[in-house]
Structure formats: structure tokens, C-alpha cells
C-alpha positions as CSV (number, residue, x, y, z in Angstrom):
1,X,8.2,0.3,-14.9
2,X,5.8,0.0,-12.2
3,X,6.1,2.1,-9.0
4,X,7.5,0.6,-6.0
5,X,5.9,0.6,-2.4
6,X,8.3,2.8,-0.7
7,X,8.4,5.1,-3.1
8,X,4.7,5.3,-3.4
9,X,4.6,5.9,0.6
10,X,7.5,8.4,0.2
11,X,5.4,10.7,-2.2
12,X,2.0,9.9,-0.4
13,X,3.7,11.2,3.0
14,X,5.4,14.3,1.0
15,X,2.0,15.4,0.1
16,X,0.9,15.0,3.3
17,X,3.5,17.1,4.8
18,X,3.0,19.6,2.0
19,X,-1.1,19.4,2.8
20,X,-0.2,20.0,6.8
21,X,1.4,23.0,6.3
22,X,-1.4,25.2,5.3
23,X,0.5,26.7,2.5
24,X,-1.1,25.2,-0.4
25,X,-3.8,27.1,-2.4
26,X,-7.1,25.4,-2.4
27,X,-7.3,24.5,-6.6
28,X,-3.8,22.6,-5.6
29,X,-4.8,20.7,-2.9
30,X,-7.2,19.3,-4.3
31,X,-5.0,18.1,-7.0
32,X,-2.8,16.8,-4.2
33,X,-5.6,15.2,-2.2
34,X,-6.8,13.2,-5.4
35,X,-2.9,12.3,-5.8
36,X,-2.5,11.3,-2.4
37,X,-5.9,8.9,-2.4
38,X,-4.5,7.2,-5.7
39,X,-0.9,6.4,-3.9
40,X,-3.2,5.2,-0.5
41,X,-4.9,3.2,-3.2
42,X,-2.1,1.7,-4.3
43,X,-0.2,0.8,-1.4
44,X,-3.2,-0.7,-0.2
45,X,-3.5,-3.1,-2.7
46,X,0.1,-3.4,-3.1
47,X,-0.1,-4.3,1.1
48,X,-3.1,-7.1,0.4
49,X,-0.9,-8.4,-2.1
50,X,1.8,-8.9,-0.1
51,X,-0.3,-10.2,2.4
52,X,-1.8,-12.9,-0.1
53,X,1.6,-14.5,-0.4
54,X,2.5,-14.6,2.8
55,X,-0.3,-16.5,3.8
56,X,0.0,-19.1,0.8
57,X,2.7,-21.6,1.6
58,X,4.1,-24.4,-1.1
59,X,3.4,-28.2,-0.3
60,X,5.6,-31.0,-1.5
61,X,3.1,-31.4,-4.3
62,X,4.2,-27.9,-5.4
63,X,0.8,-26.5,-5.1
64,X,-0.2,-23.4,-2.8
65,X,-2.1,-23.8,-0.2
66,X,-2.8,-21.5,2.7
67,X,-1.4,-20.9,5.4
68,X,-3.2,-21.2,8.7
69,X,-2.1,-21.1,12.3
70,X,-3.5,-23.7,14.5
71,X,-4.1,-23.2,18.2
72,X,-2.2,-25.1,20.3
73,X,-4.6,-25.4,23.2
């Protein structure tokens, strides 16, 4: 099953707490870093996907099309 968002931004700011406090040893930070720029990763694209649908809309022809805010001046 895949990973969800929030739980991908709930470990990715765990190990950023854990990182802060100073208290990690070096060979497991940089574990930790490398975790934490995989989670980033993925919420990213998990955020551009997101943002992708949001922006299509469905016609009465039931195609997508996207959306676009017009200016109204």
C-alpha cells in the first residue's frame, strides 16, 4: 500500500526534529538526511499531483480541460 501525504510529512518532520536536536551521531544522520530528502521528494510530487487535478476541470463533453482564471478587468 502506498504511503499517504500526511504520514509522509509526519515522519519527514520527526526526523527533522530528531536532526535539530544535536543528538544524533553523524553515520545516522546521514541516513536520516537521505530519508528525509526521499519523504521531501515525495510529498512534492504528491503536492504537484494534487495540484494537477485541481486545475483540470470536466466539461459537459466529459473531457478535462484546464482550469484557468480569467481577469475580470
Amino acid at each position: 500500500m502506498e504511503k499517504s501525504f500526511e504520514n509522509a510529512l509526519a515522519e519527514l518532520e520527526g526526523i527533522v526534529k530528531e536532526l535539530e536536536s544535536g543528538t544524533v551521531e553523524l553515520d545516522d544522520a546521514i541516513n536520516k538526511y537521505t530519508e528525509a530528502m526521499q519523504l521531501a521528494k515525495f510529498c512534492n510530487e504528491k503536492l504537484n499531483n494534487a495540484t494537477k487535478k485541481v486545475n483540470e476541470i470536466l466539461t459537459d463533453d466529459n473531457e478535462l480541460k484546464e482550469f484557468k482564471v480569467e481577469d475580470e478587468g
